[in-house]
Steps between C-alpha positions, in 0.01 A plus 500: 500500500106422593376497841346124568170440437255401794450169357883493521505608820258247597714188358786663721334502794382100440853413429622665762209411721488822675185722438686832590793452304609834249289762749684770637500659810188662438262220343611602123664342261943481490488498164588188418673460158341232212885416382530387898243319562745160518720660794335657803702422761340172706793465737756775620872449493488581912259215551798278351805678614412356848739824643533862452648515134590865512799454774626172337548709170616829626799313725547281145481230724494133288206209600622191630364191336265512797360764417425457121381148608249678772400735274413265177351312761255828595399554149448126403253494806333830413454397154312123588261738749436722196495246250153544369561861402826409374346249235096497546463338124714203633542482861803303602418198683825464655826695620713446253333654206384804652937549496473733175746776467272675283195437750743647803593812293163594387384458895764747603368748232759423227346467104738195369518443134678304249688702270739433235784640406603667876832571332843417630786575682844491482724289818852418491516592090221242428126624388263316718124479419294737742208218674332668765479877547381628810345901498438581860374891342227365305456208767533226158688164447594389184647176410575389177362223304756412306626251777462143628150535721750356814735811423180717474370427808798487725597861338137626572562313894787717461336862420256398787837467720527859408227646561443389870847493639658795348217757381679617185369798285655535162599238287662196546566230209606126579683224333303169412489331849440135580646483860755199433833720476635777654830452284533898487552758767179671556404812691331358886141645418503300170614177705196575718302551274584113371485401880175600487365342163671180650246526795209659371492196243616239700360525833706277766178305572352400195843402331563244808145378475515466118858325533406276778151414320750360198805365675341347864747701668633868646899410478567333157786289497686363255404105592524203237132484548469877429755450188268231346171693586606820295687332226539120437690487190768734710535358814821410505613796434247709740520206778918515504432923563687608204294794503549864657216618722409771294452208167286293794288816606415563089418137482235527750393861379433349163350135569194433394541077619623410815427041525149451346343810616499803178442809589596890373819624581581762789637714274180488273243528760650805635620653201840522533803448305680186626789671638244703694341203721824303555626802655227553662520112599822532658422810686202338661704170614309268287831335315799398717828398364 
């Protein structure tokens, strides 16, 4: 593998708007690598972590959803500071779309791909489909194409999970994620890992000013006026509450009408599967029974 050039090493330092960056200790060079050039590391795991890492891992201690939440919320906010060296061709003009998994993972020095096959894996007797693969040696994410773009980038959320709260080396393959079921018994780093996808994409903010914007309220009740608002040719059946909360959360997740005003679904806008934002919905208080 090449050394950089210095015209490479010049579009670095523009995207990473730092005129020092790759100079040792001694004003030479670090040898920066051409096949890296996509990954130098923009923001450090510590920055995030909020809390020394080292002494959470060695007493195997788990997060609390606190703590994921605190930490997504780190990283989110280190990423819109950083956001023109994150994406200086297309600088995001607002905070949700500077929310990229791949964006994040590249920041903390990860090279993210898309590669297809990643293989599979055998659970429970059944072959299951390898969709995100997660190398802490080589510091690389892989996710595979193959999948539904929400699966891809909940699974890639995922990987990121990975990375900051539990440091892994070696590798580490995943299951096609989407965040709506946790029908299976899972290990507790891989349901962190989801807990933190959830908030990294998701942030508690934006979702209750993007639900609000569409539905005039914080605490969404099942009212005949609500019933005939989100479905007219149903209300009966909406407006009598023959419904479960969790079918009422996926409504809401997935409505792109709500009375006259039209507008793109939750679930779209944050790109998210469905099940993903109505439990995210419920968790943030924003449907009552």
């Amino acid at each position: 593998m090449k050394d950089a050039s210095n015209q490479e090493i010049s579009a670095s330092r523009r995207k990473l708007q730092n005129p020092y960056a790759h100079l040792d200790g001694d004003g030479g060079y670090s040898g920066i690598k051409r096949a890296y050039t996509e990954s130098f590391t923009l923001i450090s795991a510590e920055e995030v972590r909020g809390e020394p890492f080292r002494e959470r891992r060695d007493a195997r201690r788990a997060y609390s959803d606190k703590d994921i939440e605190a930490i997504a919320r780190r990283l989110q906010n280190a990423m819109w500071r950083r956001r023109r060296a994150l994406a200086p061709e297309q600088v995001p003009p607002e905070p949700l779309s500077i929310l990229k998994p791949e964006y994040a993972l590249r920041a903390l020095g990860y090279r993210f791909v898309a590669s297809n096959p990643l293989g599979e894996f055998r659970e429970g007797g059944v072959s299951i489909d390898v969709a995100g693969l997660f190398d802490g040696d080589s510091h690389t994410v892989s996710v595979s194409p193959q999948f539904d773009p929400l699966v891809r980038n909940f699974t890639a959320a995922h990987e990121l999970g990975h990375a900051i709260l539990h440091g892994q080396s070696g590798l580490h393959r995943d299951r096609p994620l989407d965040g709506s079921t946790a029908a299976i018994q899972r290990d507790p780093t891989e349901v962190e890992a989801d807990k933190f996808a959830a908030f990294f994409l998701m942030p508690q903010t934006l979702v209750e000013t993007a639900f609000e914007r569409r539905f005039a309220t914080n605490r969404f009740t099942l009212t005949d006026d609500n019933a005939f608002g989100l479905d007219p040719a149903g209300v009966n059946e909406l407006a009598e509450r023959k419904i479960p909360l969790r079918q009422l959360s996926k409504t809401l997740a997935s409505a792109n009408r709500f009375h006259a005003q039209h507008f793109e679904s939750l679930a779209s806008e944050f790109g998210v599967s469905v099940g993903a934002m109505a439990i995210r919905l419920e968790e943030l208080g924003l449907v009552l029974e």
